[in-house]
N, C-alpha and C positions, 0 to 999 in steps of 0.2 A: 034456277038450277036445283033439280035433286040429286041428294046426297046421300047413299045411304052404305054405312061404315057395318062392315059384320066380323065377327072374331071366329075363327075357328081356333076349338081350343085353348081361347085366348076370351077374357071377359075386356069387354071394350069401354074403358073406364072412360068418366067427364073430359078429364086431364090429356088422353089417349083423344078423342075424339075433338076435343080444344083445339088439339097441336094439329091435327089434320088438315081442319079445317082454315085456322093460320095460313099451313102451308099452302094449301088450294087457291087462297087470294093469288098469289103471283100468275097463276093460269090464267084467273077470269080479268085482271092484267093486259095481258095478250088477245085473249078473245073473248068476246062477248055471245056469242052462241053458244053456249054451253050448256046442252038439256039434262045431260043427266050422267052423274059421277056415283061408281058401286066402289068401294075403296074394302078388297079383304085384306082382312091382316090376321096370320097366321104362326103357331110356334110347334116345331117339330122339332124335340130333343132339345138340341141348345143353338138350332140353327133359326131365328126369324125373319119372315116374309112377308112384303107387303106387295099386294097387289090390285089397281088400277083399272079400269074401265073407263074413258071417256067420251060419250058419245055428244062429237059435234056434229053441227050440220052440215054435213056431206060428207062424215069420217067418222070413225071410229078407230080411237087407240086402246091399245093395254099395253101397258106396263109393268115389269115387275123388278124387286131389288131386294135380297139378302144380305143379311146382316150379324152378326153376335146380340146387337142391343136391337132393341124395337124403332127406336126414337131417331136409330142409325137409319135403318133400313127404313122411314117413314123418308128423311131429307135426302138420299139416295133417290129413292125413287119417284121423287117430285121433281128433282134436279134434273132425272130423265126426262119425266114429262115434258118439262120443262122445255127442255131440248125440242120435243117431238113435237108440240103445240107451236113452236116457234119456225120449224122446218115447213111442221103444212101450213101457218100464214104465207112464211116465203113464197110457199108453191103457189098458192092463191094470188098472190100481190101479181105473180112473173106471169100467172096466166089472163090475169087479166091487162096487163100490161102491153101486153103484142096484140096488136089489132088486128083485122084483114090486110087493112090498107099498109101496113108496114111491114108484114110478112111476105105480099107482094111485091113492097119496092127492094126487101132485102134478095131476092129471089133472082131479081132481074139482074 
């Protein structure tokens, strides 16, 4: 898996970049495909944003979550991921799950 954490306007400190990747465990978790994670994180005014790229194999997500704190807006939008990573296994489980032969007995 590559990882690559950028700061707009925002210096993307050890600690900052620690905690990310922390959080990313629970993903790779759930799936094992996982080529390649851009993770911005951004501060405009007093509002922060963290925002997500994950490209798996056969998808790609982005995500993104606002916040007051940085550290908010990091477990925010992991928790989404979160969600999202766990939705397209569903779909994948349910697709491979119904066969010809069982499409056609439901059919009949």
């Amino acid at each position: 898996m590559n990882l690559k954490v950028t700061g707009l306007h925002l210096e993307v400190t050890p600690a900052i970049r620690e905690f990310v990747e922390t959080k990313l465990e629970r993903i790779t978790r759930h799936v094992d495909h996982v080529i390649d994670v851009a993770v911005t994180l951004s501060v405009d005014k007093l509002v922060h944003k963290a925002e997500v790229n994950v490209h798996l194999s056969g998808k790609d997500i982005h995500v993104e979550a606002t916040d007051s704190d940085m550290y908010a807006a990091i477990d925010a939008l992991m928790d989404k991921l979160d969600r999202q990573v766990l939705k397209h296994k569903e779909k994948q489980s349910e697709h491979r799950a119904t066969s010809p032969q069982v499409q056609q007995e439901a059919s009949l």
